[in-house]
N, C-alpha and C positions, 0 to 999 in steps of 0.2 A: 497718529495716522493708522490706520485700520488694515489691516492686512491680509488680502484674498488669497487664499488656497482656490488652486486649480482644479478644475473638475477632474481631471485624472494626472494624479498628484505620482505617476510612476515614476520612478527614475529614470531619467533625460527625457519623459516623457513619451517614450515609446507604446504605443498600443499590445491591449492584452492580446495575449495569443491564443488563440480559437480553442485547444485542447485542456486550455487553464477550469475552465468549467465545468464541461463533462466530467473531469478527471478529479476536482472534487466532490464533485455529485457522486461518484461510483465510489470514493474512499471512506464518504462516510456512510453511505450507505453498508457498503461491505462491512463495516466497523460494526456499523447499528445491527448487521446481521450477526457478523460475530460475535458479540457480547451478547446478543440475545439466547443466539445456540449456546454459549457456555451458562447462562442462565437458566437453560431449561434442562440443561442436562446436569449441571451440579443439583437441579430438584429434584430431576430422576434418580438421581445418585443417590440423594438423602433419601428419597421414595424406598429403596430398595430395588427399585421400578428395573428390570432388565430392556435392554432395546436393541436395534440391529444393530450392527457395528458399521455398517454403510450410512449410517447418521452422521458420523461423522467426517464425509465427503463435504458436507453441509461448512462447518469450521474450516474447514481445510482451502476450502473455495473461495470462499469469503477473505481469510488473512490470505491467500495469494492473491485477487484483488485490491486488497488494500497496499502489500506489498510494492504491484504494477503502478496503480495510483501515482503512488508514494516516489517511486521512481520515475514516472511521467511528468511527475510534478516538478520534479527535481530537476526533468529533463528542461521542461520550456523555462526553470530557472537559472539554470546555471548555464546550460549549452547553447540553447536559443538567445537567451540573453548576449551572450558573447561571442555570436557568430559572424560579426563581423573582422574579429581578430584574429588570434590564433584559434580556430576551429578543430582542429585536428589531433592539438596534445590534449585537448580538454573533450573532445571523442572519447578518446585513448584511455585517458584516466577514471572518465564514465562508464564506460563500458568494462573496467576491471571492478568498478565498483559495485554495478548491477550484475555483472556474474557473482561477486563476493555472497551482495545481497541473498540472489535467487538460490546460490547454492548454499548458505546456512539455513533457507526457510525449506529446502529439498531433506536437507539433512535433518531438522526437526523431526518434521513430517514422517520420514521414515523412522525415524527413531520412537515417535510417539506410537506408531501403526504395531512396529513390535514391541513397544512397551506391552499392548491394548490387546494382542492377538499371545502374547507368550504366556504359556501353559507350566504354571509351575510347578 
């Protein structure tokens, strides 16, 4: 006997949620822009090539989009999905996580800025 899959094979079959899309369209995008800028700048690097240091706002912009994304994604995954239960410890525990997140990509960031800017 032959066996149909369903045209939207979700679990319990609930419909995709609207921000599922845009939100990987912008991840990898940013991504595609990310690696790109770290491409063109580890050529300039091997160039010798010097550049403005405001180029890299360009990186910086791009992994905190993907970052958001990433967290957005997470969100209509995990929170959305289960917001018909307990909604509120799984709030809770997302939003300690998306701080966690945002502030080790904050901490980077500043750390790379003075790596990039300190005068030896």
């Amino acid at each position: 006997m032959e066996q149909v899959m369903p045209e939207n094979s979700q679990k319990n079959n609930l419909p995709k949620h609207p921000w599922r899309v845009p939100l990987l369209i912008a991840e990898f995008s940013a991504l595609a822009v990310l690696l790109g800028s770290m491409f063109i700048f580890s050529s300039l690097a091997r160039d010798g090539t010097s550049f403005n240091s405001g180029w890299l706002l360009l990186p910086a912009v791009a992994s905190l989009v993907v970052f958001i994304s990433f967290i957005g994604l997470m969100y209509v995954r995990w929170i959305a999905a289960a917001e018909a239960g307990t909604g509120t410890k799984h709030k809770v525990v997302f939003a300690l996580l998306t701080l966690t997140l945002l502030g080790i990509w904050a901490f980077s960031i500043v750390q790379t800025w003075s790596s990039i800017t300190a005068t030896p």
